[in-house]
N, CA, C and O of each residue as an XYZ file, in Angstrom:
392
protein
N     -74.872    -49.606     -7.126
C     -75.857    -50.644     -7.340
C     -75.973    -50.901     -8.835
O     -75.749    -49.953     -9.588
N     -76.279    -52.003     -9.306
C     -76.051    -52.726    -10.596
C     -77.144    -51.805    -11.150
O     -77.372    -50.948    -10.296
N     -77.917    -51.633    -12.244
C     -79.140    -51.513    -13.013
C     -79.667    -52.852    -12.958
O     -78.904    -53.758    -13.292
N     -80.619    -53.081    -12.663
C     -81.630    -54.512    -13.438
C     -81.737    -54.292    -14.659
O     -81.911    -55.404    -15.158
N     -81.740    -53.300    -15.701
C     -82.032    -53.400    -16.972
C     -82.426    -54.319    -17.477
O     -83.376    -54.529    -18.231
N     -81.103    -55.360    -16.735
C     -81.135    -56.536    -17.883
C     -81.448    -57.763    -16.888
O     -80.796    -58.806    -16.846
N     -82.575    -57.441    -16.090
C     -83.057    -58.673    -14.967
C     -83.442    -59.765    -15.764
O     -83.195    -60.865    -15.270
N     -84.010    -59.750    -16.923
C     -84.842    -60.893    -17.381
C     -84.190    -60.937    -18.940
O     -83.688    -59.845    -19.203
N     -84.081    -61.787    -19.900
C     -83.664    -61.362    -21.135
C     -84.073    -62.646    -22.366
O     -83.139    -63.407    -22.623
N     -85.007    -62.821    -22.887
C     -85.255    -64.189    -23.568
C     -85.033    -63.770    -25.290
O     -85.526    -62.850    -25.941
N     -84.487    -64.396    -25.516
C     -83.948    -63.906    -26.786
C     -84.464    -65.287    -28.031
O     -83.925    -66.394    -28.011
N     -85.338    -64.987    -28.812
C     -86.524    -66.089    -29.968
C     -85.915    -65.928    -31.321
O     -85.512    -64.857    -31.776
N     -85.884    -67.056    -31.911
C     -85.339    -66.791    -33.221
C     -86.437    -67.263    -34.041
O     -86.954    -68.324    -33.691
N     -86.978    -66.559    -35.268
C     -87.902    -67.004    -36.457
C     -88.489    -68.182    -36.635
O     -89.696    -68.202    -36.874
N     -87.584    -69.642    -36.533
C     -88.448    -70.696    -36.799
C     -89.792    -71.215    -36.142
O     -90.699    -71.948    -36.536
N     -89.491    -70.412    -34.790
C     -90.418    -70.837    -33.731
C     -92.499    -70.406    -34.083
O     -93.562    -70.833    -33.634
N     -92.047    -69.293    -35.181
C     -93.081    -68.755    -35.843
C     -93.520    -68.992    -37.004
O     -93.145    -68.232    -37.897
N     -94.544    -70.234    -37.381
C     -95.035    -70.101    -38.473
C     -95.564    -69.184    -39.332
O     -95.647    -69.585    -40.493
N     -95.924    -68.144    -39.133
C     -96.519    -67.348    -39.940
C     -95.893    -66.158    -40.154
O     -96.329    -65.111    -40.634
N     -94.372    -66.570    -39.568
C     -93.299    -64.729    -40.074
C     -92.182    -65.352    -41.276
O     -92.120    -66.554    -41.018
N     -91.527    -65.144    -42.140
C     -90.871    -65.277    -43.175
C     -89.705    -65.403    -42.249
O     -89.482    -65.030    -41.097
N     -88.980    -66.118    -43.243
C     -87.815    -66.455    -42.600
C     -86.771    -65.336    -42.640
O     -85.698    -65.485    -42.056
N     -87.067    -64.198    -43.330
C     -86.091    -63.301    -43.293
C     -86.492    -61.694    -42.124
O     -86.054    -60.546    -42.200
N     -87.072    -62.068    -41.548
C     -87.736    -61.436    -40.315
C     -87.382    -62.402    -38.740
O     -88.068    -63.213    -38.119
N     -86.089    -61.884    -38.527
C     -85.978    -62.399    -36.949
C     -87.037    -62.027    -35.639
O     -87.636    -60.955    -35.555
N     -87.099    -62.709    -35.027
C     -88.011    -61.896    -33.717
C     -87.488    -61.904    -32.564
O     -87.312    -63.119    -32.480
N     -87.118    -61.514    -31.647
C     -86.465    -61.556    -30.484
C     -87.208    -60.779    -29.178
O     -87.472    -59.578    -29.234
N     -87.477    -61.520    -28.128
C     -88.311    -60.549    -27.404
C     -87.241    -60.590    -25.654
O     -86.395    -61.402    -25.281
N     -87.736    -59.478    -25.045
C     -86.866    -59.386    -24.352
C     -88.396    -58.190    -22.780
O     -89.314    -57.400    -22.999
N     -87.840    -58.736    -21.544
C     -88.851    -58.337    -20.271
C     -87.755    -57.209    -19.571
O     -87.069    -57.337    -18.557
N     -87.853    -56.223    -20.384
C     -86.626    -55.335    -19.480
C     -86.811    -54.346    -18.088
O     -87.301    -53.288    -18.482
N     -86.604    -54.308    -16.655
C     -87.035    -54.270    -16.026
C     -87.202    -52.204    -15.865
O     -86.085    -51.692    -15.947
N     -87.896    -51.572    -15.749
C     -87.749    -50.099    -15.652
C     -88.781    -49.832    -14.552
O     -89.139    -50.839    -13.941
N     -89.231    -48.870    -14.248
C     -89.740    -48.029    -12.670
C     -90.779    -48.904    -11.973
O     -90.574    -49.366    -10.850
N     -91.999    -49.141    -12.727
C     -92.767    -50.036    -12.344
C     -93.121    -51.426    -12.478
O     -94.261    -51.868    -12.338
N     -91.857    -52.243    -12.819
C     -92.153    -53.326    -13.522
C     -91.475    -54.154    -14.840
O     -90.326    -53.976    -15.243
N     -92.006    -54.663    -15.150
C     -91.233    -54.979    -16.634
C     -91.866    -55.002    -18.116
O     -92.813    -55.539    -18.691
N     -90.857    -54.157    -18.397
C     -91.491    -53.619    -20.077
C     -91.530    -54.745    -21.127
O     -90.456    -55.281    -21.401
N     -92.699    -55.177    -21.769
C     -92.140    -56.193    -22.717
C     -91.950    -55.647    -23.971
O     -92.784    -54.888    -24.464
N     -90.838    -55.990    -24.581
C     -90.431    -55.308    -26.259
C     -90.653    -56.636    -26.516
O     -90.707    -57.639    -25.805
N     -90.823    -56.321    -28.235
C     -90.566    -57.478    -29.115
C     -90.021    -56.468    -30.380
O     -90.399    -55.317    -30.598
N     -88.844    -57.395    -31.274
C     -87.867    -56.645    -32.058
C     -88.085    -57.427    -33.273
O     -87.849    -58.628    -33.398
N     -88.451    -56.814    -33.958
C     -88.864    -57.888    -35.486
C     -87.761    -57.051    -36.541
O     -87.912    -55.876    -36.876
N     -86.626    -57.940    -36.976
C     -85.601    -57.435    -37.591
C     -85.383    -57.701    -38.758
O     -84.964    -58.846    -38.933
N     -85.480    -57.204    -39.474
C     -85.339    -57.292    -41.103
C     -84.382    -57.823    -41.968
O     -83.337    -57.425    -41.453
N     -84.034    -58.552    -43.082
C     -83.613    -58.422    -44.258
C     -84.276    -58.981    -45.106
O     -83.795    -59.864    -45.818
N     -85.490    -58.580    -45.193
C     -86.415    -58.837    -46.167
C     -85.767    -58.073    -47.570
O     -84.791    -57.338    -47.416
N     -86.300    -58.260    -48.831
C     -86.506    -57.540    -49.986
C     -87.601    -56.635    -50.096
O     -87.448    -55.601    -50.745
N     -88.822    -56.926    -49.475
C     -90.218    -56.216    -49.226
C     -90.808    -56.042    -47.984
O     -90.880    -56.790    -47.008
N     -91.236    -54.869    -48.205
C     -92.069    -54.447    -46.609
C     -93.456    -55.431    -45.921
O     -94.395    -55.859    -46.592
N     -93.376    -55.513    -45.302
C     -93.533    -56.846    -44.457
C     -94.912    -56.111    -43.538
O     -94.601    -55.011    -43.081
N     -95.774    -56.375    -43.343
C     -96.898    -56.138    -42.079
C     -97.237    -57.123    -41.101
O     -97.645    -58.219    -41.487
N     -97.083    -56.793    -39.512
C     -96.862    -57.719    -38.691
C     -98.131    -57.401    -37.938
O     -98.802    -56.383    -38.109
N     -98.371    -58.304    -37.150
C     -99.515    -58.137    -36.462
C     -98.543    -58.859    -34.859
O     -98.138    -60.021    -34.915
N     -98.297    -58.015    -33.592
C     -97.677    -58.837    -32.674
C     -98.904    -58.398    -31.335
O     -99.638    -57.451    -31.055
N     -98.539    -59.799    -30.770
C     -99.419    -60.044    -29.183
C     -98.605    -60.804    -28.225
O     -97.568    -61.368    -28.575
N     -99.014    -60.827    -27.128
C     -98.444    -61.730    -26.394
C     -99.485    -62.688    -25.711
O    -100.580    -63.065    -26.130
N     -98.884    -62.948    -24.638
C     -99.587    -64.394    -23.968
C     -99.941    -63.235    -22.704
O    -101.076    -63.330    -22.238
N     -99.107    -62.229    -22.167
C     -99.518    -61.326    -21.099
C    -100.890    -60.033    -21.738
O    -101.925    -59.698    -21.162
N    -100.316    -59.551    -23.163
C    -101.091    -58.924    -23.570
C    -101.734    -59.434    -25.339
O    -101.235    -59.238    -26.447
N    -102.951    -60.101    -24.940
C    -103.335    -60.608    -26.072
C    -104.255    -59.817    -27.287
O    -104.999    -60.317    -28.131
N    -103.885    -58.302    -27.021
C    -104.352    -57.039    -28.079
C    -103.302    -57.012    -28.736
O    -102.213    -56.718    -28.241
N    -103.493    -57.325    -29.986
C    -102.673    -56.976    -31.247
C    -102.281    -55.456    -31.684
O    -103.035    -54.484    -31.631
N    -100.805    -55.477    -32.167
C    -100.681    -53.855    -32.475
C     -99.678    -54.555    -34.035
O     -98.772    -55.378    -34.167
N    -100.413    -53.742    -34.898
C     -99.411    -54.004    -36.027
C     -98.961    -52.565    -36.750
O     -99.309    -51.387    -36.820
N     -98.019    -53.421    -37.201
C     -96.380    -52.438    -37.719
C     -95.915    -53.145    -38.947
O     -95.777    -54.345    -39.181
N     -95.663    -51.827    -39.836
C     -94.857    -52.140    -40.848
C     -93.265    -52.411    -40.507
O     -92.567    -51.935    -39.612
N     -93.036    -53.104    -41.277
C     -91.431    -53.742    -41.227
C     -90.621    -53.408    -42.475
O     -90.533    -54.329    -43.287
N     -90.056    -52.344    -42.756
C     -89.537    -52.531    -43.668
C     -88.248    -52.839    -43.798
O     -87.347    -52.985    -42.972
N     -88.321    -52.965    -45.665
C     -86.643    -53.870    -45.562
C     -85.417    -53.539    -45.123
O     -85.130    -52.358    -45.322
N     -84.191    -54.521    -44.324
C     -83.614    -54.451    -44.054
C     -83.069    -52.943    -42.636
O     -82.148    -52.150    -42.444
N     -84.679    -53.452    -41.871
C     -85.099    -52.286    -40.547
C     -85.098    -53.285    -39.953
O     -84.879    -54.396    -40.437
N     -85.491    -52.884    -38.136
C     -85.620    -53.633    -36.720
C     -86.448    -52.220    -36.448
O     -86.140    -51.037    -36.597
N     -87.797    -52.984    -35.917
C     -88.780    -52.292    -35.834
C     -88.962    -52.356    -33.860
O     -88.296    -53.358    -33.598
N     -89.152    -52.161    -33.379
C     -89.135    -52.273    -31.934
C     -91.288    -52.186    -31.355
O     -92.159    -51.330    -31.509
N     -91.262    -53.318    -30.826
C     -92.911    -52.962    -30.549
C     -92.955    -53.130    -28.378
O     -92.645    -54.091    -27.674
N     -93.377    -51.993    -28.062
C     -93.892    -52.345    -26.878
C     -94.769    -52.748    -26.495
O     -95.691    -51.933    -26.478
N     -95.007    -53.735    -26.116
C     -96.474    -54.559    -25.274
C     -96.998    -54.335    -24.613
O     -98.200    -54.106    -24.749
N     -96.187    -54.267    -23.232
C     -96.637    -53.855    -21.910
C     -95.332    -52.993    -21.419
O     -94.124    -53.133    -21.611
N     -96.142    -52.011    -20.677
C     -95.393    -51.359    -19.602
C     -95.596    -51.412    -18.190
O     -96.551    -50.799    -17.714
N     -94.996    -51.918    -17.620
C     -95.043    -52.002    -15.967
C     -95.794    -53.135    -15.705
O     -96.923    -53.019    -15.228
N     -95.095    -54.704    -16.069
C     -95.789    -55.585    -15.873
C     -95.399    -56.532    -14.795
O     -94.259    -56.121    -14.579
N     -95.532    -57.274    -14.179
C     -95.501    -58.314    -12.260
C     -94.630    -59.275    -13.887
O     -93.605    -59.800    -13.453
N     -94.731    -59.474    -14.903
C     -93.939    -61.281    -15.440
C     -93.238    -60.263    -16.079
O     -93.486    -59.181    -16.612
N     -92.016    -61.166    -15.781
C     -90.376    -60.946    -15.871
C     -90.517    -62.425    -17.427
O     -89.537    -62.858    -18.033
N     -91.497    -62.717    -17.592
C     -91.245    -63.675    -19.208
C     -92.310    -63.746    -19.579
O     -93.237    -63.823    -18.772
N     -92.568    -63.740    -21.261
C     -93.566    -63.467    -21.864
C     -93.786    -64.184    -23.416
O     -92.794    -64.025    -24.126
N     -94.329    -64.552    -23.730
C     -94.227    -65.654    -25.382
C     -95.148    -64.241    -26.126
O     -96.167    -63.593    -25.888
N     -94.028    -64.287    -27.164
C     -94.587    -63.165    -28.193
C     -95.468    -63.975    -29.189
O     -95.286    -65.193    -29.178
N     -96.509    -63.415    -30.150
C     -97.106    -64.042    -31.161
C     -96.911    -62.819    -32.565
O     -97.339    -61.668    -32.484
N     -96.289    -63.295    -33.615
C     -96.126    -62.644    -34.471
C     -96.550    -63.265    -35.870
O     -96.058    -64.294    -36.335
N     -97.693    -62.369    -36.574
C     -98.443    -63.309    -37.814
C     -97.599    -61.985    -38.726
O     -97.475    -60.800    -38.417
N     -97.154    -62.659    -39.822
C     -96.442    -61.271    -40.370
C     -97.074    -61.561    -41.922
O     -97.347    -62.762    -41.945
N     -97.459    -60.856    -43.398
C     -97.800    -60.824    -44.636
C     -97.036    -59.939    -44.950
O     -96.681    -59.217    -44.018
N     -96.281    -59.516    -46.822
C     -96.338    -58.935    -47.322
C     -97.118    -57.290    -47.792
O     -98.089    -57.245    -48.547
N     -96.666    -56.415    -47.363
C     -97.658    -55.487    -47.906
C     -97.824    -55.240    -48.890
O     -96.945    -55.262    -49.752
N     -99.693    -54.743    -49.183
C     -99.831    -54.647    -50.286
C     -99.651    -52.839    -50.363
O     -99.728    -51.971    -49.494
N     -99.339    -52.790    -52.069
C     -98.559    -52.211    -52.253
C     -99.505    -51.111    -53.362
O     -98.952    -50.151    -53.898
């Protein structure tokens, strides 16, 4: 039998986000595991400076923020074991201060 792993897979590129730098990709992805579907979101780096993100979704609208630093892919989980197989990430990202 196949894995579902990869039942659902939406893959977002930066412009779609006003408020993340253009050198911070975002890509989010509904990967399916025991109970449901996990939502990641992948905020990928080649910044020059460490970056602070604030990410939510449209399923889970509690913010969890993460440093990004340069030239990293930071991985954030949203939800675990969720009924939507698709999900719109929200990512407000600033400079850290330093």
């Amino acid at each position: 039998m196949r894995s579902l792993a990869i039942a659902a897979f939406v893959a977002l590129t930066s412009p779609a986000y006003a408020d993340v730098p253009a050198c911070i990709a975002v890509r989010a992805e509904a990967r399916y595991g025991a109970a449901g579907y996990n939502h990641i979101v992948y905020l990928k780096s080649s910044c020059t400076k460490t970056y602070v993100c604030a990410v939510s979704t449209d399923v889970n609208p509690q913010p969890t923020t993460v440093t990004v630093p340069p030239g990293r892919t930071v991985d954030v989980v949203t939800f675990l074991g969720s009924p939507a197989t698709v999900f719109v990430p929200k990512v407000d990202c600033a400079p850290a201060k330093t």
